[in-house]
N, C-alpha and C positions, 0 to 999 in steps of 0.2 A: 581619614578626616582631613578637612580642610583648617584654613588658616584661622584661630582663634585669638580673641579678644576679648580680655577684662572692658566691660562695660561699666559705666560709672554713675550709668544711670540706676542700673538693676542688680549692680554690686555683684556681681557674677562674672565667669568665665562662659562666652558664648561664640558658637562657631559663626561668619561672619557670612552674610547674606545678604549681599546686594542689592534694593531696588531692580536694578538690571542686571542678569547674568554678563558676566565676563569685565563688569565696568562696576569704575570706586568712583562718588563723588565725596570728594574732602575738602571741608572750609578750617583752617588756620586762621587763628588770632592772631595777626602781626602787629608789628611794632610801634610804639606811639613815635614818631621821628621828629624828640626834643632835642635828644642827646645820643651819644652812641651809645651803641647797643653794648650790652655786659655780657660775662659769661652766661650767669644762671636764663639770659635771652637765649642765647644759643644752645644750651642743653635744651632747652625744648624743640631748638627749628632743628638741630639736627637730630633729634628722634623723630622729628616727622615727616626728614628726608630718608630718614633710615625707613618706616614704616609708606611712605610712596612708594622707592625703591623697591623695598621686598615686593607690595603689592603688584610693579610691574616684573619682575623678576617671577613671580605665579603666572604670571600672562593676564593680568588685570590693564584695563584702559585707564588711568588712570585721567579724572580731572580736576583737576585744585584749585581754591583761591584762597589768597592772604589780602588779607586789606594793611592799608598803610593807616593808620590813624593818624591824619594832619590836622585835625581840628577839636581838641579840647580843652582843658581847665592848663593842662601844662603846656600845649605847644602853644597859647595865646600867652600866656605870661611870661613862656621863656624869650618867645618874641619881641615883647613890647617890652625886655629889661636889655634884650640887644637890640633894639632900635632900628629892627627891621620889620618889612612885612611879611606876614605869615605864610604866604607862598613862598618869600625867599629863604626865611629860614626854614621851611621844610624844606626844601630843595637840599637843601647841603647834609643833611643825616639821611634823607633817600638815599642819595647820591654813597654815604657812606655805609648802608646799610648797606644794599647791594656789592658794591665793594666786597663787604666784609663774608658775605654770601659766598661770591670766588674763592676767597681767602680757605673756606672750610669747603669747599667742592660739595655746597648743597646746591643739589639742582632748580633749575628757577621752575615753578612752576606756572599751570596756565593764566593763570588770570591775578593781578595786583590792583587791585582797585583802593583807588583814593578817598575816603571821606567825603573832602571837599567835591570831588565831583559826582559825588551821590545825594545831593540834599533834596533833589526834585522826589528823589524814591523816599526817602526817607519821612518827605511831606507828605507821600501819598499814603505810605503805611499807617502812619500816623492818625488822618483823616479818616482811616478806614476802622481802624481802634475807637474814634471818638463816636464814629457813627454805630458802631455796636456794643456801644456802653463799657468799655472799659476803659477808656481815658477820660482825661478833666480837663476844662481850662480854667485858667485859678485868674484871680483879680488881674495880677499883672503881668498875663498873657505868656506865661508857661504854660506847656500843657504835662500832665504827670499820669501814670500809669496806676488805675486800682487796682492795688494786689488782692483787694477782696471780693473782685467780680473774677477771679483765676480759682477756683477750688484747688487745683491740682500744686499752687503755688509753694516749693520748697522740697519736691519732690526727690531734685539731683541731690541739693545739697544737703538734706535732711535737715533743713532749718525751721525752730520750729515756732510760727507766725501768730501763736496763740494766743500771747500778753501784748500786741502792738496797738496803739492807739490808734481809733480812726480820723482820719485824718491827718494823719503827721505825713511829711513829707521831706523827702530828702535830696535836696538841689547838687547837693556836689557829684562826681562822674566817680568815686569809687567810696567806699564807706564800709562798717565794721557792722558782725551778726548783731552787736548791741542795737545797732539803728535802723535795723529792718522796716521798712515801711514804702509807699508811696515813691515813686524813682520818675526822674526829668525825662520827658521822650523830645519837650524841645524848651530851649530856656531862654526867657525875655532876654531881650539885651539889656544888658548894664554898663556902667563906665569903664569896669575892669576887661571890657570884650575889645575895647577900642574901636577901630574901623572893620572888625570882622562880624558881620552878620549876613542874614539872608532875609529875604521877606516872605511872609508863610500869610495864612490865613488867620493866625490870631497877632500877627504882628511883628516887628522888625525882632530878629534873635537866631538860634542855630541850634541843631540838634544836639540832642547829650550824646555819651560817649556808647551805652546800648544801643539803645537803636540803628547804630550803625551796622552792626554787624550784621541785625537780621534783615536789614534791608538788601545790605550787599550780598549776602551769604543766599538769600531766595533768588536776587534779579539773575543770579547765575547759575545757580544750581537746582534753582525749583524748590516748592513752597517745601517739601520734604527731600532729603538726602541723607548720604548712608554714616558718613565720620564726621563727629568733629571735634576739634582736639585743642589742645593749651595746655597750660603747666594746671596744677590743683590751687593755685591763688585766684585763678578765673575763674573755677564751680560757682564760687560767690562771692558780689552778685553778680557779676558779669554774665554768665552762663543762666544761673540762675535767669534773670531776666529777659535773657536773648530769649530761652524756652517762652518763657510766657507772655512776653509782646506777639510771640511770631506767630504762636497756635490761639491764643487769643483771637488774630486778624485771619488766619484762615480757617482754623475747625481743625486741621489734618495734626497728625503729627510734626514735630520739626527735624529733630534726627534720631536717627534707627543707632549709632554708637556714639557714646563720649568717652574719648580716651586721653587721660588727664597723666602728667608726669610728676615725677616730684621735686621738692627741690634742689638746688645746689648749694652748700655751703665749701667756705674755703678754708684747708687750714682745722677742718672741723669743727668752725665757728661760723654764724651768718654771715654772709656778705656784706662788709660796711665799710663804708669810707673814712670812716674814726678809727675803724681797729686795722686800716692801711692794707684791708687782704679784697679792696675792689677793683676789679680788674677788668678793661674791655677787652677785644681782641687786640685791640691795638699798644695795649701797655703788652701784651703777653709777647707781640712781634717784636716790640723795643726790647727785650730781655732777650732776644734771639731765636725765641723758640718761631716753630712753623705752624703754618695752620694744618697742616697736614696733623701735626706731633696734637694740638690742640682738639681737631677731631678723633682722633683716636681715642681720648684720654675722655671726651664728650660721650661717645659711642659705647663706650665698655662697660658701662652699670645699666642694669635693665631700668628701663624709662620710669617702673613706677616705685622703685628704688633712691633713698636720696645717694645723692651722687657726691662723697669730699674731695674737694678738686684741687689739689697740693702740686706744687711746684718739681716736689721731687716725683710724682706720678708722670709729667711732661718728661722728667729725664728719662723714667721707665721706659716711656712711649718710643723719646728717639733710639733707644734699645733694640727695642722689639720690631720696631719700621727696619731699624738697622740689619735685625735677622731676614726680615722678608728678602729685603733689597739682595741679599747675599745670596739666598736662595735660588730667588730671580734671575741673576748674573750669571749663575752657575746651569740654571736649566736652557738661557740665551744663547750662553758659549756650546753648549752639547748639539743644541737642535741645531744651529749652525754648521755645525764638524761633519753631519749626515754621516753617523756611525750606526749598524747596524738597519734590517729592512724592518720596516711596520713599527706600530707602537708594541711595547713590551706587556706582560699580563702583568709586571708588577703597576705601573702607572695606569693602568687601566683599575685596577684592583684599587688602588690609593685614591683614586678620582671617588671611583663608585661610590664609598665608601664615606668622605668626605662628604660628598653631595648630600649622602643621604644624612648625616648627620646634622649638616647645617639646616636642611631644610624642617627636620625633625625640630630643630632648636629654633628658627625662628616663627614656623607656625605657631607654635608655644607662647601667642603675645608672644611675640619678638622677644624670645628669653634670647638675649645674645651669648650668656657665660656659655653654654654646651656650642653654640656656633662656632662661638671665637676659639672655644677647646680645639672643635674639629679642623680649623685651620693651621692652628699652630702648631696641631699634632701631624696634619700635613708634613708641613716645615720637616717636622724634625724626620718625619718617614721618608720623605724626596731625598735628604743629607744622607741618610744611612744606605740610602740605596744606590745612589752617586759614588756614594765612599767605595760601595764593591761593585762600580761598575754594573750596575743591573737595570740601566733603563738605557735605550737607546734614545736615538736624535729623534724618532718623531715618539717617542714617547716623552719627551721632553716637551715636545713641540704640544700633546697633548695637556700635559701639566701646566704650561706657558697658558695654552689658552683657558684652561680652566681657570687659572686665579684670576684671567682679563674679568672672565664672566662671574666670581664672585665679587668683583672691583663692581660690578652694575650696583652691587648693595652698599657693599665697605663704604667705597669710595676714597680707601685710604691707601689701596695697593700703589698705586702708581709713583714713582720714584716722580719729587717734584724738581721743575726748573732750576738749574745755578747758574742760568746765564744771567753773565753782568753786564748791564746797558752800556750802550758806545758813547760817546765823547757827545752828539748830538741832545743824544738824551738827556744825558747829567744837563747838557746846561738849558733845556727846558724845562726841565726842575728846578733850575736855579731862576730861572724869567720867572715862573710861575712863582715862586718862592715872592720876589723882588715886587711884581704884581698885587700878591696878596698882602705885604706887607702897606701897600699904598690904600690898600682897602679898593683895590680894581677888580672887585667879584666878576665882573661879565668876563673881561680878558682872562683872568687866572682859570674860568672853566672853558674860554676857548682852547686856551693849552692844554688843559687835563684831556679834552676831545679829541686833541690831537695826537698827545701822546698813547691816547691809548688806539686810535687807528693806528698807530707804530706796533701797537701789541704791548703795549704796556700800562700798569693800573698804578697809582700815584695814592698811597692813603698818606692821611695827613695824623701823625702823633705827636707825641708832647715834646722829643726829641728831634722834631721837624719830619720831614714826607719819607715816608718810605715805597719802594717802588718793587713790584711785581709783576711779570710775566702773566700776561691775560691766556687762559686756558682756548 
């Protein structure tokens, strides 16, 4: 059998069948870029680097988009309370988004499409809704989506549309199973938008926060495609709706899998900023730890498992990184020495073995616990076998490049940077610092530019900048 997936639409485990043999089209939810991104954000992106990954590690093509969400109810208000314009303030949480992306060696994928530079699509889809009867234009020139011309409405989420008023309608971009009804596909302008609108055919305003996806998520991947993925907060309505704007406007399906994760608590409580256990990546680097230690710790609970994300789990983390590293050193220094000819039948034997169990364990919906067994059971196999001398240098040399090639999934094998910037550097950290204090935005991102053509990455925390080695 091939590689299998919990679908979320059909509530079953089903083996995974592509549109196209040999090729995955996956659309990710990304980030709304108000504020930095939080852990429970990154326990999703890095399961759906982990599930990319595998996908290419099978010999899948893989093509992907994440959209950026730079235009809605929170990135216009958080804007206009810092007294900028809404392209500059998104510009600075992209900017740290991505960042924080290197930070956890998720790989970027194909396509990052903007919001704001999709309104034209999003106008047309729109237009195309109204014109086959499932959209409205209301008095003052919103238009809103009839959930009652969708039969199929509530399908993912088993919501059930039975008691809802006709006619009700709901302007905000996200909203509770209580207020099921009618949802924004574009919204009049108001006072609270300020200077950000577009002009459409019913009038000066901008799209809601649905409709964005399925506009971007089709002009790229086509009216139908095979994944698409988020945490289980997006089923509804977000998902919810994406389905039924999008097959609504064309007739087809819209995706063939939804694979939804769950959440993250900390501490073994929700994540809150009152009970002092909310965390970006960036408070997590100021405590010392790595993003390396961070992904680990992200990667290790299966995706539709809730994940409790504890402080003393990050020290586990630099433990068990600490075994590999040792490992590692030990199979580096042998294959070096060119002791004995050929690889040995025991590292052959350990390889085989390993492979196969990993790969048993991630076809499995990405069960990662039997994976992560087969590796570390690895570990301890290579150690014992070292201990009595029984693999030579290219059997080493074979072990070496196996872990390279389970790192294509991990992403956590590789022993990270500790170089410390040179005297140059510190003090264009310190310019930029001196910069940003003057509130010189354009100059302080000329230097980030630059530093990082040096090969160095500059986030900014609560502790002041911290600096990283660009991969």
């Amino acid at each position: 059998m091939g590689i299998r997936f919990f679908n979320t639409l059909t509530r079953t485990i089903a083996e995974f069948e592509p549109l196209v043999p040999a090729a995955a089209r996956i659309y990710t939810c990304g980030p709304t870029v108000y504020d930095y991104a939080h852990i429970g954000n990154f326990r999703a992106y890095v399961f759906e680097d982990l599930l990319r990954r595998y996908l290419q590690f099978r010999g899948y093509r893989v093509t992907q988009v994440m959209n950026l969400t730079d235009v809605d109810d929170k990135t216009i208000r958080s804007a206009r309370q810092e007294g900028m314009s809404l392209n500059e303030f998104t510009a600075r949480y992209k900017r740290a988004f991505f960042e924080d992306l290197e930070t956890l060696n998720i790989e970027r994928v194909e396509f990052y499409p903007a919001a704001t530079e999709h309104v034209g699509d999003m106008i047309a889809l729109i237009e195309t809704l109204i014109r086959k009867g499932h959209a409205y234009v209301s008095g003052e020139g919103s238009v809103y989506f009839d959930i009652s011309s969708f039969p199929n409405y509530g399908r993912l989420s088993r919501v059930d549309t039975s008691g809802l008023k006709a006619g009700a309608r709901v302007v905000h971009d996200e909203y509770g199973k209580q207020d099921v009804a009618d949802f924004a596909l574009w919204k009049a302008w108001d006072e609270a938008d300020g200077d950000v609108s577009w002009e459409s055919p019913w009038g000066r305003g901008r799209p809601g926060w649905h409709i964005e996806c399925s506009a971007m998520s089709m002009k790229y991947l086509g009216e139908t495609f095979d994944i698409h993925t988020g945490g289980i907060d997006n089923i509804f309505p977000h998902h919810e709706n994406e389905i039924a704007q999008s097959e609504a406007a064309t007739g087809k399906p819209f995706v063939r899998y939804w694979l939804h994760c769950a959440h993250l608590i900390v501490e073994g409580q929700k994540m809150s900023k009152s009970l002092g256990n909310f965390y970006t990546l960036r408070d997590l680097l100021r405590r010392g730890y790595s993003g390396r230690e961070v992904r680990f710790v992200l990667i290790g609970t299966h995706y539709r498992q809730s994940l409790n994300f504890t402080l003393a789990s990050l020290d586990a983390a630099r433990n068990a990184l600490a075994r590999i590293d040792d490992t590692r050193r030990r199979l580096q220094e042998l294959a070096y020495r060119r002791i004995g000819p050929g690889a040995d039948q025991t590292s052959k034997r350990l390889v085989s073995r390993a492979e196969e169990r990993f790969v048993h364990g991630l076809d499995d919906d990405l069960n990662v616990a039997p994976a992560l067994a087969a590796l570390f059971d690895l570990l301890r196999d290579v150690n014992r076998a070292l201990d009595r001398n029984a693999i030579t240098s290219d059997g080493a040399s074979l072990l070496e490049s196996f872990l390279t090639k389970l790192d294509r999934v991990w992403g956590f094998l590789e022993v990270e940077s500790q170089e410390q910037p040179d005297q140059e550097v510190r003090a264009l950290v310190q310019e930029r610092e001196r910069q940003r204090g003057q509130k010189n935005w354009a100059e302080a991102d000329k230097i980030r530019d630059r530093l990082l053509k040096m090969g160095w990455i500059v986030q900014d925390t609560p502790d002041g900048p911290h600096l990283r080695r660009a991969k």
